[in-house]
C-alpha positions as CSV (number, residue, x, y, z in Angstrom):
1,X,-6.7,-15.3,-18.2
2,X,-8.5,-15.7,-14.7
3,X,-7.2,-19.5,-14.0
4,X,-8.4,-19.4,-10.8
5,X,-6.8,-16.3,-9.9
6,X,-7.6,-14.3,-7.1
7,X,-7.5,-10.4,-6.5
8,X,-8.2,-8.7,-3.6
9,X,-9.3,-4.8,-3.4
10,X,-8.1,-3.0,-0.7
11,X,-10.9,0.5,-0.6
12,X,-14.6,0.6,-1.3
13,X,-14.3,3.8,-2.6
14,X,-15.4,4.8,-6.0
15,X,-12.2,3.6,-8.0
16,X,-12.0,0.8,-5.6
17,X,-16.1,-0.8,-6.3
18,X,-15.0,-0.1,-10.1
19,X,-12.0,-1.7,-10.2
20,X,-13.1,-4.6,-8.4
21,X,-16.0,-4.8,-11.0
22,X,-13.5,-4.7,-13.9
23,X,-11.6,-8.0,-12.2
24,X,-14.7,-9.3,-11.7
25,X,-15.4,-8.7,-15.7
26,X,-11.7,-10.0,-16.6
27,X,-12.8,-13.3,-14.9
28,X,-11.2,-13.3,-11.2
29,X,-12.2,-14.0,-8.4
30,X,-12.5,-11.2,-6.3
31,X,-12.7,-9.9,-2.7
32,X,-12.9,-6.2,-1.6
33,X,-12.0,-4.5,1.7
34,X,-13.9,-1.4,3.6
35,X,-13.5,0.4,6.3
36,X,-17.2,1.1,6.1
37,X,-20.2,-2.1,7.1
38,X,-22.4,0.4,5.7
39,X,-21.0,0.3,2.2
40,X,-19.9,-3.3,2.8
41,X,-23.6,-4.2,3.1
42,X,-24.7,-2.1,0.1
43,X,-21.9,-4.0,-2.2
44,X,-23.4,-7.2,-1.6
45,X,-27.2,-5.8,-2.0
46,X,-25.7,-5.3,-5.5
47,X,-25.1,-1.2,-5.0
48,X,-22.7,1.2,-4.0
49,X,-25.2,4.6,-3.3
50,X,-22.5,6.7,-1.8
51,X,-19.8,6.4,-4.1
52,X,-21.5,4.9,-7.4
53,X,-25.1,6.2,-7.1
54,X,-27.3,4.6,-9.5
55,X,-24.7,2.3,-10.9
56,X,-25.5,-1.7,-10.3
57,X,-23.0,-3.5,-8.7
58,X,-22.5,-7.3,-10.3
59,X,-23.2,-9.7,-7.9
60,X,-19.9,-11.7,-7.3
61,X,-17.5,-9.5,-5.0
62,X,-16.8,-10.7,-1.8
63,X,-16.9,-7.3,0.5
64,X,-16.1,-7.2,3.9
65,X,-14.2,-5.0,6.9
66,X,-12.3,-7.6,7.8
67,X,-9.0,-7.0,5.9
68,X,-7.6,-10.8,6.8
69,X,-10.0,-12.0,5.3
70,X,-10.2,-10.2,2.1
71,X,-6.4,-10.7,1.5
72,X,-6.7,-14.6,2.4
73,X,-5.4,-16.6,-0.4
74,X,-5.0,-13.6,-2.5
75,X,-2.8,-13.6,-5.9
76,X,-2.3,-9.9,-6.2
77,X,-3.7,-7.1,-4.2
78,X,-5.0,-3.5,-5.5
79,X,-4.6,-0.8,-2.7
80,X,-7.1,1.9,-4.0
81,X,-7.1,4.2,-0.8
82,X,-6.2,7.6,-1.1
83,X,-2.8,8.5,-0.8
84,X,-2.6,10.1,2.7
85,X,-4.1,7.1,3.8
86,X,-2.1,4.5,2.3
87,X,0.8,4.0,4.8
88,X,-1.7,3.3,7.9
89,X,-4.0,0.7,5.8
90,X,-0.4,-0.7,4.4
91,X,0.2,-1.3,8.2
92,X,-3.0,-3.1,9.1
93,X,-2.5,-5.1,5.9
94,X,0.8,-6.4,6.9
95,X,0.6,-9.4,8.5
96,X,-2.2,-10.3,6.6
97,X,-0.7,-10.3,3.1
98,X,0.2,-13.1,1.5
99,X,4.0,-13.7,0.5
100,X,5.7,-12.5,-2.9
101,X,2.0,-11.3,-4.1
102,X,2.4,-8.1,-6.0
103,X,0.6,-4.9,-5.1
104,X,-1.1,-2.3,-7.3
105,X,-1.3,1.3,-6.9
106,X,-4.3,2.5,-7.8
107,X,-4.2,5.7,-5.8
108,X,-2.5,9.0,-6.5
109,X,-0.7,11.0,-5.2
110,X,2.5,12.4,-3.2
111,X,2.8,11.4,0.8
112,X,2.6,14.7,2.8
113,X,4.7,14.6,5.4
114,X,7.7,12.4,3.7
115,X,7.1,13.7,0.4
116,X,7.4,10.2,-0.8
117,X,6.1,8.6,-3.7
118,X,3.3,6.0,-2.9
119,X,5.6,3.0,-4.4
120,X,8.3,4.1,-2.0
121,X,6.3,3.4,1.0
122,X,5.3,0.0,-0.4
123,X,8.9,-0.9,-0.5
124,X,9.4,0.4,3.1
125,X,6.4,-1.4,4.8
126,X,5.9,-4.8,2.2
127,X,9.5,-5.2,1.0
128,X,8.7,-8.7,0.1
129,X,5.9,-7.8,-2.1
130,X,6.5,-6.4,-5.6
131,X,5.0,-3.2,-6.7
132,X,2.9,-2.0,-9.4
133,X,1.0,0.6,-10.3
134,X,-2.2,1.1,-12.1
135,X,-2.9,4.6,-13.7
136,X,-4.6,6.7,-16.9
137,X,-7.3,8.6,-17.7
138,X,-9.9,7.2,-15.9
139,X,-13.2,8.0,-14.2
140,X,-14.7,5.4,-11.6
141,X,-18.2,5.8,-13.4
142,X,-17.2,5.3,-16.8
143,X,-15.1,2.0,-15.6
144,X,-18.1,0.7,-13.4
145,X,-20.2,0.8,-16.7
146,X,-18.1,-0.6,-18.6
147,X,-17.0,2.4,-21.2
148,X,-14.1,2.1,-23.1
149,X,-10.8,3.1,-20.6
150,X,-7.2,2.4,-21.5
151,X,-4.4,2.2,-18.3
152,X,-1.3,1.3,-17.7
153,X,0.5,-0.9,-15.5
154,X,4.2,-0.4,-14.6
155,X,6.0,-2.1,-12.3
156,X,9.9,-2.5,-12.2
157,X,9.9,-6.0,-13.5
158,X,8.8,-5.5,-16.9
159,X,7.6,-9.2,-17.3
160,X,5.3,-8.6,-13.9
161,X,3.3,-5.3,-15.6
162,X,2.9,-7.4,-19.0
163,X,1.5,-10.5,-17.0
164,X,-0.6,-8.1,-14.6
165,X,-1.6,-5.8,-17.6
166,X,-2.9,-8.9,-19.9
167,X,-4.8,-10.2,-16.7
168,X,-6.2,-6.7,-15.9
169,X,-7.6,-6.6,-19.6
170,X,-10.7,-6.9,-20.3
171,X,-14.2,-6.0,-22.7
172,X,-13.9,-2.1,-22.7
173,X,-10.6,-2.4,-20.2
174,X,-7.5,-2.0,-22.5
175,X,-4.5,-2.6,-20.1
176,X,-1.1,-1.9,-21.4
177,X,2.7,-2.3,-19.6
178,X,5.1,-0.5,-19.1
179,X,8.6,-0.6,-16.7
180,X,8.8,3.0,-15.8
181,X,7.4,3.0,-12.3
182,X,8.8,6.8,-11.4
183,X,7.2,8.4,-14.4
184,X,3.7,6.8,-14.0
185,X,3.3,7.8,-10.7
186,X,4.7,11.2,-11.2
187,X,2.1,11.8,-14.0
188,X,-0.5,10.7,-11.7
189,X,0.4,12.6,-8.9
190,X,0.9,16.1,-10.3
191,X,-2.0,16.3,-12.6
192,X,-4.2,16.3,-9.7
193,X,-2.6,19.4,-8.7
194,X,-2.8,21.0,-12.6
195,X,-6.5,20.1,-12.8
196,X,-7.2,22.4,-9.5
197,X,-5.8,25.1,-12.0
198,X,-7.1,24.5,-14.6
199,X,-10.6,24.3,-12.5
200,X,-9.4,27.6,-11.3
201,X,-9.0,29.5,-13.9
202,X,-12.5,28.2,-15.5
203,X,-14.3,28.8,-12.2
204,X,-13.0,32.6,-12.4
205,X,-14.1,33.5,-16.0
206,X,-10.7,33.7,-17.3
207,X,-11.7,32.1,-20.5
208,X,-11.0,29.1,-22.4
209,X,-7.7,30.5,-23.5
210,X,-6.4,30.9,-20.3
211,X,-7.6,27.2,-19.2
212,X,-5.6,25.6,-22.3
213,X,-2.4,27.9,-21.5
214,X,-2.6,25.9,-18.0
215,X,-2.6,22.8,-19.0
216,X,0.0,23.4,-21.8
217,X,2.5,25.3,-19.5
218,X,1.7,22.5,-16.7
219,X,2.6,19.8,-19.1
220,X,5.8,21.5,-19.7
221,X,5.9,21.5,-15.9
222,X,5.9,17.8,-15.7
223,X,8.1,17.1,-18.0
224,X,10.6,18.9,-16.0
225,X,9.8,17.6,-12.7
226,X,9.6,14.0,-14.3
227,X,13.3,14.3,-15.8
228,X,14.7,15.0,-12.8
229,X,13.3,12.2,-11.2
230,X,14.5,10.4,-14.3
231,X,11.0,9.7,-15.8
232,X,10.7,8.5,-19.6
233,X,9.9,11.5,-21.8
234,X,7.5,8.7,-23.7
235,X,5.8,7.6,-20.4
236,X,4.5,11.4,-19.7
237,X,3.7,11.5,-23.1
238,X,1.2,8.7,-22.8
239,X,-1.6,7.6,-21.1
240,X,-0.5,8.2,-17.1
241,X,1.0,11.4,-18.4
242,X,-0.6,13.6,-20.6
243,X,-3.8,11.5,-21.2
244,X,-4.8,11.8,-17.6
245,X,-4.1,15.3,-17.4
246,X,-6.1,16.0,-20.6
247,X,-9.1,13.9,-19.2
248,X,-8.7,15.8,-15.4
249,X,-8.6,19.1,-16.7
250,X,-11.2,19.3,-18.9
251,X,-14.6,17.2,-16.5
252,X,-16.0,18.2,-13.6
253,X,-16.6,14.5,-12.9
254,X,-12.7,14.6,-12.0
255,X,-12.4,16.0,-8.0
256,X,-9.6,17.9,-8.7
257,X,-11.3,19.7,-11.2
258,X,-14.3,20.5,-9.8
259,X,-12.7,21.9,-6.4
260,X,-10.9,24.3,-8.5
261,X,-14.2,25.2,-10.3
262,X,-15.7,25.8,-6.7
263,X,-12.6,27.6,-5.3
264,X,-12.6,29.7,-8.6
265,X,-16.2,31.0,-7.6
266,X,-15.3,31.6,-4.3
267,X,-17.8,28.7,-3.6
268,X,-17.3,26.8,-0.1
269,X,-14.9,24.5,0.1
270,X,-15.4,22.4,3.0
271,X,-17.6,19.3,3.1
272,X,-16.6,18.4,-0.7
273,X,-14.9,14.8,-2.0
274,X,-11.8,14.3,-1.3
275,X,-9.5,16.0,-3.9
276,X,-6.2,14.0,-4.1
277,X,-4.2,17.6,-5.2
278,X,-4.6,19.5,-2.3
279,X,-2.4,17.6,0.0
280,X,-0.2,16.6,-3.3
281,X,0.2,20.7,-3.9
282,X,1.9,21.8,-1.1
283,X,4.7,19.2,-1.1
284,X,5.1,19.4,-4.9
285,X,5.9,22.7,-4.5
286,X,8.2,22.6,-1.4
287,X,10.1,19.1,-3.6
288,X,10.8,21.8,-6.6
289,X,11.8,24.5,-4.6
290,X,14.4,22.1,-3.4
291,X,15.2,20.7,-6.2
292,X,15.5,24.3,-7.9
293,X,13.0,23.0,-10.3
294,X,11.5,25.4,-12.5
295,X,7.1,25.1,-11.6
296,X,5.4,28.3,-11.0
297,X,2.1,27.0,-11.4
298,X,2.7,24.4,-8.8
299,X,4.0,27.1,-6.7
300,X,0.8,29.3,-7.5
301,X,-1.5,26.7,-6.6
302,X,-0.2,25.8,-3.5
303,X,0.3,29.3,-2.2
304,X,-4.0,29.7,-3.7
305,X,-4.8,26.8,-1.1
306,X,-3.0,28.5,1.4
307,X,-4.6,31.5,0.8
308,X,-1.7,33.3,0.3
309,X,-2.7,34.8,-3.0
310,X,-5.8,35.2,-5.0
311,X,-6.2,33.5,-8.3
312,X,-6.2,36.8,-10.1
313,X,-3.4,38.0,-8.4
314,X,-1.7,34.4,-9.2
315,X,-2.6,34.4,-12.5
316,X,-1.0,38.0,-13.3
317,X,2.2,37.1,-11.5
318,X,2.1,33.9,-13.7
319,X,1.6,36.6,-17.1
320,X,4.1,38.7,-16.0
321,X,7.0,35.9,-15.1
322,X,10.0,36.9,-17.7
323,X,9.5,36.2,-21.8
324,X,11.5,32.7,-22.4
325,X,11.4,30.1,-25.6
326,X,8.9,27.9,-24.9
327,X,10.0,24.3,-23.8
């Protein structure tokens, strides 16, 4: 499938170095952007110590800091920043991006101050390029080995995510399509903020029971929020839905998790990776209180991060919230 195509990476980040190793695997010819000359450097040594220790990095990707000229000639561009992040490097990519190529979101997450979804922004600042997103249960490390991982790829034109998906597919990659934009990114998004809970509740000895009643009761969550945003009930059921909640709430190798782990021991917080659900928590919660949308362990974890409750006291309030069938 690679026919001289090109794909540039826009974040030399974890996800970013192993996403550009998987084009690189799937045949394309590939450049990648950084912020960073000191990671730039350590990509073309043929390593990525900071983000990927002890992980080779095939020789092949073009890294630089200059953002024109990673995006020069590109056929479709992966923006793997995090999400808070995503409308300033949008900006600086602008008049650098080539005409009617499509952009993947490989980030997730909800925009803090707008409370926009990341393909919203896309729209607002690239109107000319189509948007996609990339998303599933997924860890950087097992991708930049090469393990098995299955994704999807939606985007709004349902012939774009089945070209993009087939030319994102490779050994041990399995890509598949789907049209349903809303519902992959909402899955994304909020499971970041149901893995700090679940990492929570483990982190506080509350036992394995209460750690599955989490992530039961926030899957029930999600499938609330995502109808009314007029996500597929099939999408959340799949791989950007439930699969990568499964996989984020259950590894400390997921950020999300492991900060609640930490903040569940009443470990230090500060100076630890960036965890995607933090800033996604608080505007979750403040969207469903709008909306009137039924999501009390959204609520509980964004009042936990603003230390407005303990996790004990959250998770009695949560035990003590009113009998109801279970949907």
């Amino acid at each position: 499938m690679s026919d001289g195509f090109r794909v540039a990476v826009l974040g030399g980040g974890a996800w970013g170095t192993a996403l550009a190793l998987a084009m690189l695997r799937a045949g394309h010819a590939v450049s990648l952007w950084a912020r960073d000359g000191e990671t730039v450097e350590a990509i073309s040594r043929g390593e990525n110590p900071r983000y990927l220790p002890g992980i080779p990095i095939e020789h092949g990707i073009a890294a630089t800091v200059d953002i024109a000229t990673a995006l020069a000639a590109a056929d479709c561009v992966l923006a793997v920043v995090p999400a808070q992040s995503l409308r300033g490097v949008l900006g600086k990519a602008k008049p650098h991006m080539p005409a009617g190529v499509p952009l993947v979101l490989c980030a997730k997450g909800i925009e803090r101050e707008t409370g926009a979804l990341l393909s919203s922004i896309v729209t607002e600042i690239l109107p000319g390029n189509p948007v996609a997103v990339l998303s599933g249960p997924s860890f950087a490390t097992d991708v930049a080995r090469g393990l098995p991982t299955a994704v999807v790829v939606a985007a709004g034109q349902e012939d774009l995510a089945v070209d993009l998906a087939q030319r994102f597919s490779a050994l041990n990659l399995r890509c598949y399509s789907s049209d349903d934009v809303t519902g992959v990114e909402i899955g994304g998004a909020l499971k970041n903020v149901f893995a700090i809970a679940a990492g929570a509740v483990t982190g506080a000895e509350l036992g394995a029971s209460a750690q599955a009643a989490m992530v039961t009761r926030g899957f029930a969550e999600l499938r609330r929020i995502g109808a009314t945003f007029g996500a597929r009930p099939e999408t959340l059921m799949g791989l950007s839905g439930l699969g990568d909640l499964l996989l984020t709430c259950s590894s400390v190798q997921s950020r999300n998790f492991a900060y609640g782990l930490a903040l569940g021991r009443g470990e230090a917080l500060t100076g630890r990776p960036l965890a995607e659900g933090v800033p996604t928590a608080a505007i979750a919660a403040r969207i469903t209180a709008e909306q009137a949308i039924d999501a009390p362990i959204i609520a509980a974890v964004a009042a936990i991060l603003d230390g407005a409750v303990s996790i004990n006291d959250a998770v009695a309030a949560l035990m003590s919230r009113p009998l109801k069938t279970e949907d």
